[in-house]
C-alpha positions in Angstrom: 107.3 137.2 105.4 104.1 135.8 106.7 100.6 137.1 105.9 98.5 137.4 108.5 95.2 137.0 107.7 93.8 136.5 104.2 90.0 136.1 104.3 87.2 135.8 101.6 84.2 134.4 101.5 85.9 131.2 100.9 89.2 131.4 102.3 90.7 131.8 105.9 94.8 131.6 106.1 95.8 132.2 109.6 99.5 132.7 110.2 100.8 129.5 112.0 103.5 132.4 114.2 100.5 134.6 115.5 98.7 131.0 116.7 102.3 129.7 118.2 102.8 132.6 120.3 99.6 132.8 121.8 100.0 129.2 123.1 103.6 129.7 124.1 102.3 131.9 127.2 103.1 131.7 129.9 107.0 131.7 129.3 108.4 128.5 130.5 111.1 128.0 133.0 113.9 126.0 131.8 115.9 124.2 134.0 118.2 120.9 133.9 116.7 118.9 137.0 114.4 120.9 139.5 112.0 121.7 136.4 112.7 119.0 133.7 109.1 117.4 134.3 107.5 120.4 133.6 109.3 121.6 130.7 109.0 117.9 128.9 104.7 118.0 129.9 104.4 121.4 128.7 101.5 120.9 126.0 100.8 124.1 125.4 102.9 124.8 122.3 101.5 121.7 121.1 97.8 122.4 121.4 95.8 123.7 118.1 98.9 123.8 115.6 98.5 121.9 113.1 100.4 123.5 110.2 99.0 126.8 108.1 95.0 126.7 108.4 93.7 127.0 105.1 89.8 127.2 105.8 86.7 125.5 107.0 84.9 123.0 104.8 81.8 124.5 103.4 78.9 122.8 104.5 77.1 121.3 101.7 75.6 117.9 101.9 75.4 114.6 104.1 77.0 116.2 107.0 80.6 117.3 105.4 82.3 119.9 108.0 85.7 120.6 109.6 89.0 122.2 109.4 92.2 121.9 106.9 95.0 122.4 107.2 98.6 122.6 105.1 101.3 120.4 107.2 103.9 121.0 104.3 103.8 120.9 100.5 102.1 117.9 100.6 100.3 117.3 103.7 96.9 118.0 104.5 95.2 117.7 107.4 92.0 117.8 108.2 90.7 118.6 112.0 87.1 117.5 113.4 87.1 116.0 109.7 82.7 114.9 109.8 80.9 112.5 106.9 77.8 110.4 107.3 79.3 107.9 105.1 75.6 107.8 103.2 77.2 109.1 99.8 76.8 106.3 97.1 80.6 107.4 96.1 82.1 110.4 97.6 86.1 110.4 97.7 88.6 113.0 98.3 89.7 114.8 95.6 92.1 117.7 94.7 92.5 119.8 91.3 93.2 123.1 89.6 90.3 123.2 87.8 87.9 126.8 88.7 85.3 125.0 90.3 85.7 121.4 92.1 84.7 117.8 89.9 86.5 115.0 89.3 87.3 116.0 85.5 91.2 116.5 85.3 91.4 116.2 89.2 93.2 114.0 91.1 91.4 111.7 93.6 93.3 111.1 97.2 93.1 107.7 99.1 91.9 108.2 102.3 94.0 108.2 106.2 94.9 104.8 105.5 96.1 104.7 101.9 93.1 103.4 100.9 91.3 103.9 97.7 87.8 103.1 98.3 84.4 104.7 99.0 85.0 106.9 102.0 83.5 105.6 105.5 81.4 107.3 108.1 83.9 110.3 110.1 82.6 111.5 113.3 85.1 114.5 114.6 88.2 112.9 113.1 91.6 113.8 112.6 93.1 112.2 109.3 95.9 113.3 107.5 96.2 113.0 103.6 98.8 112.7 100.6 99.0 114.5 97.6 99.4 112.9 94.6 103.2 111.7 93.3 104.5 115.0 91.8 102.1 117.0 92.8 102.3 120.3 95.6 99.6 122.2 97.1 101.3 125.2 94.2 99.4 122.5 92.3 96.3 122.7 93.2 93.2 125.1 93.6 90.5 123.3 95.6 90.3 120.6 98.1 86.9 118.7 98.1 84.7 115.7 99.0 83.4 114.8 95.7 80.5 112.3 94.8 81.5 110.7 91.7 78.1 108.9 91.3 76.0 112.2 91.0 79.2 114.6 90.1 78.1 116.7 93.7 80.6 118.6 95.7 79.9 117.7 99.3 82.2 120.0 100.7 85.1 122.0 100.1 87.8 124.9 100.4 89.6 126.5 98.2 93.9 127.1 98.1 94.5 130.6 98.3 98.0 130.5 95.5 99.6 132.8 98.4 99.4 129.7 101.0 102.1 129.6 103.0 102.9 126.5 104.0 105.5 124.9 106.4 108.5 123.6 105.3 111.5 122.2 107.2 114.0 124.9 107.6 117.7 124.8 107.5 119.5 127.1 110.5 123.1 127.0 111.0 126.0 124.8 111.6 128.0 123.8 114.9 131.2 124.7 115.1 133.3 124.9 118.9 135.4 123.3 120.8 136.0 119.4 121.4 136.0 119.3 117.5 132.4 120.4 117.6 131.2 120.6 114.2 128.3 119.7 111.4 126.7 121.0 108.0 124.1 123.0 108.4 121.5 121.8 110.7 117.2 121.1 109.7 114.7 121.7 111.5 112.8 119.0 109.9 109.2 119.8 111.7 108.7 121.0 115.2 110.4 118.2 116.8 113.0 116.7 114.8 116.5 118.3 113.9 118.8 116.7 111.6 122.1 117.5 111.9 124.5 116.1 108.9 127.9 115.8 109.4 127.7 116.2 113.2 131.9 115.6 114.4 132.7 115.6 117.9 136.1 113.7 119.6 133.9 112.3 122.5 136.7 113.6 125.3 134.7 115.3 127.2 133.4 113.7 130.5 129.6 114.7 130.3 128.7 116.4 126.7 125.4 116.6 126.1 123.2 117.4 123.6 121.3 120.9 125.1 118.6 122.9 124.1 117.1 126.3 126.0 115.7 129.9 126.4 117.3 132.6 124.9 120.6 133.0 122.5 123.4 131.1 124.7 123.2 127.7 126.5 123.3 128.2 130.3 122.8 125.3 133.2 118.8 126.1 133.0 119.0 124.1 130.1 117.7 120.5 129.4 119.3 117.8 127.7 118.2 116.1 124.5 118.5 112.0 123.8 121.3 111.2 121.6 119.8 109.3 118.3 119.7 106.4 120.3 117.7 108.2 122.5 120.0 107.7 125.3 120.9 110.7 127.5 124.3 109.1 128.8 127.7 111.4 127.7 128.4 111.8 124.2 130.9 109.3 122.9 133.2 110.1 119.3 131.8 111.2 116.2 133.0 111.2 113.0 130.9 112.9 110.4 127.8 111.1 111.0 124.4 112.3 110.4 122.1 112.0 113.2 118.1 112.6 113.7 117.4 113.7 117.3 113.6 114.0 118.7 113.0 116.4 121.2 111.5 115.0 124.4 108.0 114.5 125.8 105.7 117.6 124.4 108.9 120.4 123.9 109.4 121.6 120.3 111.7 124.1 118.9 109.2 126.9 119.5 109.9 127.0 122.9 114.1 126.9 122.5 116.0 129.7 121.6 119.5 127.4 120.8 121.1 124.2 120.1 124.4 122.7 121.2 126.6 120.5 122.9 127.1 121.5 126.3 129.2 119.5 129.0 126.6 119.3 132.3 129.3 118.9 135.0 131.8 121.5 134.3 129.2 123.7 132.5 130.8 124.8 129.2 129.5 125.6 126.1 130.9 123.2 123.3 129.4 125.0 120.5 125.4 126.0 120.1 123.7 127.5 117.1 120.8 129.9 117.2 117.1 128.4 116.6 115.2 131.5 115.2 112.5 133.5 116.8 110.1 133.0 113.3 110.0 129.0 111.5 107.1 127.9 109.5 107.8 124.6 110.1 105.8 121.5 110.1 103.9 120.0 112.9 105.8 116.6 114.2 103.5 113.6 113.6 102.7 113.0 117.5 101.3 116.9 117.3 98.8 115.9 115.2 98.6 112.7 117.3 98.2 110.4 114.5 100.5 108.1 112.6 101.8 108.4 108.6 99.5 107.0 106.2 99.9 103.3 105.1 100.3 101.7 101.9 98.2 98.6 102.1 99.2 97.1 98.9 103.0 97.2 100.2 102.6 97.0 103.5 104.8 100.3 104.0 104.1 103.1 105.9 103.7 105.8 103.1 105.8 109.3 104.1 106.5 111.0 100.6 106.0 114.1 101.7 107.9 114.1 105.3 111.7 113.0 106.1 111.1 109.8 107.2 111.2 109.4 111.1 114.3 107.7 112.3 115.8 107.6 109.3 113.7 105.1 107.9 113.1 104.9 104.2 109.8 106.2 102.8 107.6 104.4 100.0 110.3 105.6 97.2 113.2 104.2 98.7 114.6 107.4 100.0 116.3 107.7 102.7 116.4 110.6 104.8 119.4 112.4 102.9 118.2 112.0 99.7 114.8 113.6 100.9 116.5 116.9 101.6 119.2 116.9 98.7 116.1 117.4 96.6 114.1 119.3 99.3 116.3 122.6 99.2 117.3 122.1 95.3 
């Protein structure tokens, strides 16, 4: 259940479901060819969700302002993010401690995995990692923090009733053609994983399809394979697969997901994507890419399923980030 509003003097939590459906109007038209342009441009779903909004920065000193947001447990991101730079040592930090200071806090490095003095900002969006270990249940207060002069220059405070996105698992294909899989993730609002995906590639044109509504239909639009490649399905066995939905579309403009076969129109087997997900923003939503760990050269995800089913900066892979994520 999703709370709607929560406001204080400090604290603003907007539910992410009330800000989708706004921009999901008006309702698109899905179709297979005549519309397929217009369905993979639509940008509306995409503009101004960024994950749960937790509040506005106060406004304290050297120009500190802008917008944060939770992306997932350990995500934030900050929107119009502004900083003078003229702080002798202001970093961010993150604690649980009543008021914010950098006593018994922990101290983030900055958009680029980098631990120094922050720069100048000017209407930026960043994103930022939590600590190893540590959740936004963790923590109390986000804040730009002068360690020189212990000043806050800026902060918000995290309400312990944030509710944050999180992938989301749905249900599991099961049809005809020896359609089948585990149950399928929404991983954010662009990326499904579907484990154990089986299929005996005999069809003549199966496709991954996704559309309006409960059932698949020829108003549909096909999704790449993991390859990316929209050519008929061949034979699977098992396998886990990451699929990206195209252009600008994300699963809160889809009602289902399935296998469909485009020239004899018949539905292979579909699952049902639900009405309500709190689920994070994809990276290219917040138009920015994941952090990077300059002292290993690796791009630093710890908090996301790698995309692509690349390995983060722990060496996980992409199932071992979700056999711990639903424990």
């Amino acid at each position: 259940t999703f709370h709607t509003l929560l406001c204080s003097s400090h604290v603003e939590v907007v539910n992410p479901i009330v800000l989708r459906s706004r921009c999901l109007q008006p309702k698109l038209d899905l179709a297979s060819d005549d519309h397929r342009s217009s369905i993979v441009s639509h940008v509306d779903a995409l503009q101004g969700y960024y994950g749960t909004k937790i509040a506005d920065l106060t406004q304290l000193h050297h120009g500190v302002s802008g917008s944060v947001y939770a992306v997932d447990a350990r995500t934030l991101f900050l929107k119009n993010f502004n900083y003078d730079g003229e702080g002798p040592a202001a970093y961010f930090y993150v604690g649980n401690t009543r008021a914010p200071g950098n006593k018994g806090a922990h101290r983030l490095r900055d958009e680029r995995g980098r631990s120094g003095v922050l720069r100048k900002y000017r209407n930026e969006d960043i994103t930022l990692s939590l600590p190893e270990g540590k959740t936004l249940r963790d923590v109390r207060w986000f804040s730009v923090w002068c360690d020189d002069f212990s000043v806050n220059f800026g902060d918000v405070v995290i309400p312990n009733s944030l509710d944050f996105p999180r992938p989301t698992k749905i249900g599991q294909l099961a049809g005809i053609h020896d359609v089948g899989s585990d149950q399928i993730v929404i991983v954010d609002a662009q990326t499904l994983l579907i484990p154990n995906f089986n299929y005996d590639g005999e069809a003549p044109d199966a496709k991954f399809w996704v559309g309006r509504g409960a059932k698949p239909s020829p108003q549909g639009i096909r999704i790449p394979d993991e390859n990316g490649k929209e050519t008929p399905l061949r034979r699977y066995d098992k396998k886990t697969i990451v699929l990206t939905l195209p252009g600008d579309l994300t699963v809160f403009d889809i009602g289902h997901f399935g296998v469909w076969c485009e020239a004899f129109t018949v539905d292979f087997g579909h699952v049902r994507i639900p009405d309500q997900i709190n689920v994070p923003p994809s990276l290219k939503m917040l138009g920015i890419s994941p952090q990077v760990n300059t002292s290993k050269n690796k791009r630093r995800t710890p908090t996301r399923a790698p995309q692509g089913g690349d390995k983060g900066e722990e060496g996980e892979g992409l199932l071992g980030y979700f056999g711990q994520l639903f424990n």
